[in-house]
C-alpha positions as CSV (number, residue, x, y, z in Angstrom):
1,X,37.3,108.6,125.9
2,X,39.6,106.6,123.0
3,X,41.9,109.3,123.9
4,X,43.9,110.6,127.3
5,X,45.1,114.0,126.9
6,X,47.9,114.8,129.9
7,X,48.1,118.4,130.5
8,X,48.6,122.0,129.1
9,X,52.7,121.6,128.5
10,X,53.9,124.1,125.8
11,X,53.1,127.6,124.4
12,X,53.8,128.5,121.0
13,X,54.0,132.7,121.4
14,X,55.4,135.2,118.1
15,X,57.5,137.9,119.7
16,X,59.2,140.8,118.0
17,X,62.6,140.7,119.2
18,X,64.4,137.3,120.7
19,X,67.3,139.2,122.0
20,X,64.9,141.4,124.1
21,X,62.9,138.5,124.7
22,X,65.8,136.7,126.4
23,X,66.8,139.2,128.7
24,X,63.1,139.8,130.1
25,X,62.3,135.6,130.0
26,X,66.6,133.9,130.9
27,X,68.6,137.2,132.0
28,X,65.9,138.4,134.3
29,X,62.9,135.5,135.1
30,X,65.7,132.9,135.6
31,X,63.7,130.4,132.7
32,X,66.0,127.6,131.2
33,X,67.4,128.4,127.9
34,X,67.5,124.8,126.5
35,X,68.7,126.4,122.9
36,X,68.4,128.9,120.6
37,X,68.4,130.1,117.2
38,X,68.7,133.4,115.3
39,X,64.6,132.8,115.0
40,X,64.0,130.6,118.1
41,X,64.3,130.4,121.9
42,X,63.1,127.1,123.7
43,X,62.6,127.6,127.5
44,X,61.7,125.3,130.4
45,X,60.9,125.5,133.7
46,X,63.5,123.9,136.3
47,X,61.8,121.1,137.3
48,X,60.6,120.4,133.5
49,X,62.2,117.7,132.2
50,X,61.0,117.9,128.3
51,X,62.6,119.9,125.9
52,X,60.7,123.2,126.4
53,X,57.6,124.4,127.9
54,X,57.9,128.1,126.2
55,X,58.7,128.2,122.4
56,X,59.3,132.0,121.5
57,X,59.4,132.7,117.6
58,X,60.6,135.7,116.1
59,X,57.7,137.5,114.1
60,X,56.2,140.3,112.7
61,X,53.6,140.6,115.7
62,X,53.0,139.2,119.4
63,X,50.4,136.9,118.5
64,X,49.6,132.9,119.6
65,X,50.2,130.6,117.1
66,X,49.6,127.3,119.6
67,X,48.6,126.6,122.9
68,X,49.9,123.0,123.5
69,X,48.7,119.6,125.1
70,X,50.9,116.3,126.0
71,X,48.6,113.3,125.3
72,X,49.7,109.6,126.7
73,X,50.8,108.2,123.2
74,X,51.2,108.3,119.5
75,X,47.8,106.4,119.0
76,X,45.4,109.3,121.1
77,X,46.7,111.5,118.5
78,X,45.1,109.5,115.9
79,X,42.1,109.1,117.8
80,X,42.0,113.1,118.3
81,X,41.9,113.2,114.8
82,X,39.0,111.2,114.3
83,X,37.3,112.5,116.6
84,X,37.7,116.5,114.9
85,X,37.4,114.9,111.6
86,X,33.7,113.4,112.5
87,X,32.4,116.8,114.3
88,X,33.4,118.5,110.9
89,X,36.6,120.5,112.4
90,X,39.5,120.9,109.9
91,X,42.9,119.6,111.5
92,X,46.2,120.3,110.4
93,X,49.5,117.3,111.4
94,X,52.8,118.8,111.6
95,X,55.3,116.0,111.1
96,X,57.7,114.4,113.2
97,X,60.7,116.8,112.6
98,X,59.3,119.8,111.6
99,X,59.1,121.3,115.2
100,X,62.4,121.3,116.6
101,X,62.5,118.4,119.5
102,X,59.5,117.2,119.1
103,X,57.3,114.1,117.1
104,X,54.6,114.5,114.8
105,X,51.6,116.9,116.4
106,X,48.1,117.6,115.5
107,X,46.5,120.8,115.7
108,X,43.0,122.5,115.6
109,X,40.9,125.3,116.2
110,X,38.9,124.6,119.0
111,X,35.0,125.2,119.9
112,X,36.1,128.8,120.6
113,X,38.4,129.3,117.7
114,X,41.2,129.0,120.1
115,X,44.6,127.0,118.5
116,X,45.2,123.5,119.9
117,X,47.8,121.2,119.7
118,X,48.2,118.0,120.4
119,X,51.3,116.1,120.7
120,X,52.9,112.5,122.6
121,X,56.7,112.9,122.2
122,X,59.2,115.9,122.9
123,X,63.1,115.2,123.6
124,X,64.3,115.1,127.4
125,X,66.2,117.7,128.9
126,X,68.1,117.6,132.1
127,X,65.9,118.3,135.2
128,X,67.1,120.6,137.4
129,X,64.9,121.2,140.4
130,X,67.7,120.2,142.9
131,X,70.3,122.4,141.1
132,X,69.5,125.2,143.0
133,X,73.0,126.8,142.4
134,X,70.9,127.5,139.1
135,X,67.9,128.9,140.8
136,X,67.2,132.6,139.2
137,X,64.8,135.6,139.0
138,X,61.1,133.8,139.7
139,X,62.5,130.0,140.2
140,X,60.1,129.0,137.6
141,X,59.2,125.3,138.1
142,X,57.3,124.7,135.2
143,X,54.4,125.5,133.2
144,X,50.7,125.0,135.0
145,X,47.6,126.6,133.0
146,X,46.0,128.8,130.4
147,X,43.7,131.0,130.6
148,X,41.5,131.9,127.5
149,X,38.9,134.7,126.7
150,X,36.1,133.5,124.7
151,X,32.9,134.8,123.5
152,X,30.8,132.0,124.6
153,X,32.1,130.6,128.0
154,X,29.6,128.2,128.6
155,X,29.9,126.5,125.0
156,X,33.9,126.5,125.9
157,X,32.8,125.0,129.0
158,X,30.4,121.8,128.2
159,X,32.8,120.9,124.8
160,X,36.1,120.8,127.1
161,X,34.4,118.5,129.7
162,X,31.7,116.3,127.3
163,X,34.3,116.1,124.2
164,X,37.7,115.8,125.5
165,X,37.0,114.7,128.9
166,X,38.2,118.2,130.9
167,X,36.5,118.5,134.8
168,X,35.7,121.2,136.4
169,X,36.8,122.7,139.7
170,X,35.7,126.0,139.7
171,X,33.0,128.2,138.5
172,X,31.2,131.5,138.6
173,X,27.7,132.1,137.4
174,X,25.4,135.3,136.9
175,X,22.2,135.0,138.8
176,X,20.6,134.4,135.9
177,X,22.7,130.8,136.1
178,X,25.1,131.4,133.0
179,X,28.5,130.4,133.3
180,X,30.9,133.8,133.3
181,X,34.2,131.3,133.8
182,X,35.4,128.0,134.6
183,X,38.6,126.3,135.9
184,X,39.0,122.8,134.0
185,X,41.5,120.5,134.6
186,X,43.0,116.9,133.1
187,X,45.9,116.8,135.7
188,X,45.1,116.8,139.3
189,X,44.9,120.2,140.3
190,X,42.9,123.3,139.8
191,X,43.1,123.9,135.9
192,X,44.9,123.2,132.7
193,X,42.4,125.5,131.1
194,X,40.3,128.4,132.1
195,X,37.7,130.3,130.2
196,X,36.6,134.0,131.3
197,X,33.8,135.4,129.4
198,X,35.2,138.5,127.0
199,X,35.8,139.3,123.3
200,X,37.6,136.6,122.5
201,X,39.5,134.3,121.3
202,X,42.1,136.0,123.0
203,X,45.0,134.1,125.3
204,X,44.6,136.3,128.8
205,X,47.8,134.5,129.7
206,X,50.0,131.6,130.9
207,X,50.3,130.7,134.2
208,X,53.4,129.2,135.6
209,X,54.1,126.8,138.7
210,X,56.2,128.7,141.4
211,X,58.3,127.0,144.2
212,X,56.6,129.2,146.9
213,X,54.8,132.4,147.7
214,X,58.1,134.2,148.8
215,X,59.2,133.1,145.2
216,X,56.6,135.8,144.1
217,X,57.9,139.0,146.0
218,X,61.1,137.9,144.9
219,X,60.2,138.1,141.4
220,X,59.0,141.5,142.4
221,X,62.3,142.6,143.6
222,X,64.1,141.3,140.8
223,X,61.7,142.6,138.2
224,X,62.0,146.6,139.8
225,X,66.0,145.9,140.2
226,X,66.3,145.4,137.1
227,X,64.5,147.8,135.2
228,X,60.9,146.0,134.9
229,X,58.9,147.4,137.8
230,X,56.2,149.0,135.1
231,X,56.3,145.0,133.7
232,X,54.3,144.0,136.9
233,X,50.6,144.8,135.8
234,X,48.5,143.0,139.2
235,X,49.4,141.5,142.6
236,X,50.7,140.1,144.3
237,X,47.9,138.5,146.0
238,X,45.7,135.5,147.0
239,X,42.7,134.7,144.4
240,X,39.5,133.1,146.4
241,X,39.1,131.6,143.0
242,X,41.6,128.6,143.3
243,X,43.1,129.8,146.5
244,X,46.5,131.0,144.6
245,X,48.9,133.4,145.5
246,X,49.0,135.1,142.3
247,X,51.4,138.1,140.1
248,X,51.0,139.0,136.7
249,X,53.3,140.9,134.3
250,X,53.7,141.3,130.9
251,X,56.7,140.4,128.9
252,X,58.2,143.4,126.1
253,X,55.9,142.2,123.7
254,X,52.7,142.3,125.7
255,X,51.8,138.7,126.4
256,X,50.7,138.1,130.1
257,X,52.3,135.6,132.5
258,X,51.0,134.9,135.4
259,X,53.3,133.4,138.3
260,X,51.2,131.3,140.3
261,X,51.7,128.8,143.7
262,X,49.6,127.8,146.2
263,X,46.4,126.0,144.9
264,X,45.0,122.2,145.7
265,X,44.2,118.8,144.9
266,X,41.4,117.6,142.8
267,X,41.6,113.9,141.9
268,X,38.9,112.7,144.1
269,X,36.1,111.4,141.4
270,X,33.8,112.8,143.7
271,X,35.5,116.0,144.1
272,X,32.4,118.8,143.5
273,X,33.0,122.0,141.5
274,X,33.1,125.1,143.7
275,X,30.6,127.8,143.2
276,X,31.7,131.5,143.1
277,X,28.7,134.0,142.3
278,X,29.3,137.0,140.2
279,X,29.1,140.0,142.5
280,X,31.5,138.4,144.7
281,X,34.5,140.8,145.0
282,X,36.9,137.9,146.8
283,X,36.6,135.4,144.2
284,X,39.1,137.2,142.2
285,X,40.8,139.2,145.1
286,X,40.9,137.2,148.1
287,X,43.6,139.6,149.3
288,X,45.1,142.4,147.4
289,X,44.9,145.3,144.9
290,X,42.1,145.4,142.7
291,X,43.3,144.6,139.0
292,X,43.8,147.6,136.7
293,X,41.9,147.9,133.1
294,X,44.1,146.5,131.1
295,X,43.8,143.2,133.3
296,X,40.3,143.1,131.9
297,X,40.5,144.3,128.4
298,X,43.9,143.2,126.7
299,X,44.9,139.6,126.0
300,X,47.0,138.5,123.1
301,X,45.6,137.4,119.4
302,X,45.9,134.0,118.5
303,X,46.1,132.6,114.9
304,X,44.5,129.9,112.6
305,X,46.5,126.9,113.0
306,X,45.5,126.6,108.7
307,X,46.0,129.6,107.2
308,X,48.1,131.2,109.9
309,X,46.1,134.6,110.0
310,X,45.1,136.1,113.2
311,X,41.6,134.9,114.0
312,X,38.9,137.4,114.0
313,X,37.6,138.4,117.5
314,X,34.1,138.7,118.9
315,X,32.3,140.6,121.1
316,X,31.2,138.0,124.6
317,X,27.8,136.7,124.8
318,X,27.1,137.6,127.9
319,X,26.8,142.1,129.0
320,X,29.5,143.3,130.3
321,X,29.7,144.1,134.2
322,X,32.2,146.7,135.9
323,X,35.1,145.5,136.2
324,X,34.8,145.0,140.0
325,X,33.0,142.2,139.3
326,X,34.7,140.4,137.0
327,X,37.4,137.9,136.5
């Protein structure tokens, strides 16, 4: 590859009210409020030491206007570039400045018609993993993953790992031998980017790094204590798919978070993707409550990083199954 991307690092998300926005993401989750504006809130996790992870813009509608990546330097960005340019993808630079805290960035649609973007510099923040006098709500370390649903999940799958260098960790296939979802990763755990087949492209949600799994029932707690119990749509649990503990809510606008701890290593070059079949109920349930409908059907609309207009969904290649048995 002429380029190294790093990891998923920053979320771009529109939401309809900041103020209610910070009470359900600072007041109540315990995220860093690094600053703020009457249009803007930046949020980190405590042991993030960039600018923000979590960039909430005040909008019309909850939609996704970028789902980020830190490369190593200012020169993969041009070779990123290049690269879209050549496979015919139209790409779109935001110059140094005109993100708050951050240098120049590139962004695209992806295979999928997902938003990318692409980015080497973001100012520092103080990192604050050992102020624990600090620690709040879910202890939110940092941000870990995405998870995507596309209409094509195999094509997702093969452009992430053959064009920008993505492995894989985990799968499930049909018994027909398509691909249903994958787990891909650039850093050295279990993902940076999942794809799970569905109309799509929808973001299904963010996951973010907690200290522990006692870190999840204590979001729990916090969440019903202070008004959010309906918030918590699924878990907690353990997934057999990664080995996580796992809980997901949804903040006032709909978008899904997931708060996540608990998975493994995968540097090893020889380190073989695991197999999950289909009909397999533990893959996405090791332990736990089965996931409602909505966990299945709703995910949030992401835009054109050109025109900026929400980017029409599709229906998913593959039939749909019940959703016992899928993920």
């Amino acid at each position: 590859m002429e380029f190294n991307i790093i990891r998923c690092a920053r979320t771009v998300l529109h939401v309809t009210n900041l103020e209610a926005s910070r009470k359900f993401y600072v007041d109540t989750l315990g995220f860093i409020e690094t600053e703020s504006d009457a249009e803007n809130l930046y949020l980190r996790g405590l042991e993030e030491h960039n600018h923000h992870s979590l960039h909430l813009k005040k909008g019309k509608k909850p939609v996704v206007e970028a789902l980020g990546y830190k490369v190593s330097s200012e020169a993969d960005l041009d070779a990123l570039e290049q690269f879209f340019t050549a496979k015919g993808y139209q790409t779109k630079w935001i110059k140094e400045g005109e993100q708050h805290a951050m240098g120049r960035a590139l962004r695209v649609q992806d295979v999928s018609g997902l938003p990318l973007e692409f980015y080497a510099k973001m100012e520092h923040a103080e990192r604050l993993l050992q102020r624990y006098d600090l620690y709040r709500g879910a202890r939110v370390q940092r941000i870990d993953h995405f998870n995507c649903m596309v209409q094509d999940v195999e094509k997702a799958q093969e452009f992430y790992m053959k064009a920008l260098g993505f492995a894989c960790s985990e799968y499930t296939d049909t018994k027909e031998g398509d691909v249903w979802a994958t787990w891909l990763h650039r850093k050295q755990t279990v993902h940076d980017q999942a794809f799970m087949n569905g109309v799509g492209p929808r973001l299904h949600h963010i996951g973010f790094w907690l200290p522990d799994p006692l870190a999840l029932i204590h979001t729990c707690d916090v969440l019903a204590a202070s008004g959010y119990g309906k918030s918590i749509e699924r878990g907690p649990g353990r997934h057999g798919l990664s080995n996580a503990f796992f809980l997901y809510v949804r903040d006032p606008d709909g978008h899904r978070l997931e708060f996540y701890s608990g998975d493994y290593l995968t540097s090893d070059p020889d380190f073989k993707p695991i197999r999950w079949v289909l009909d397999d109920p533990m893959r996405q349930t090791f332990w736990g409550h089965e996931a409602p409908d909505s966990w299945f059907n709703e995910a949030s609309t992401v835009l054109d990083v050109t025109s900026g207009k929400e980017v029409e969904t599709k229906e998913p290649k593959l039939a749909k199954r019940k959703p016992e048995f899928m993920i």
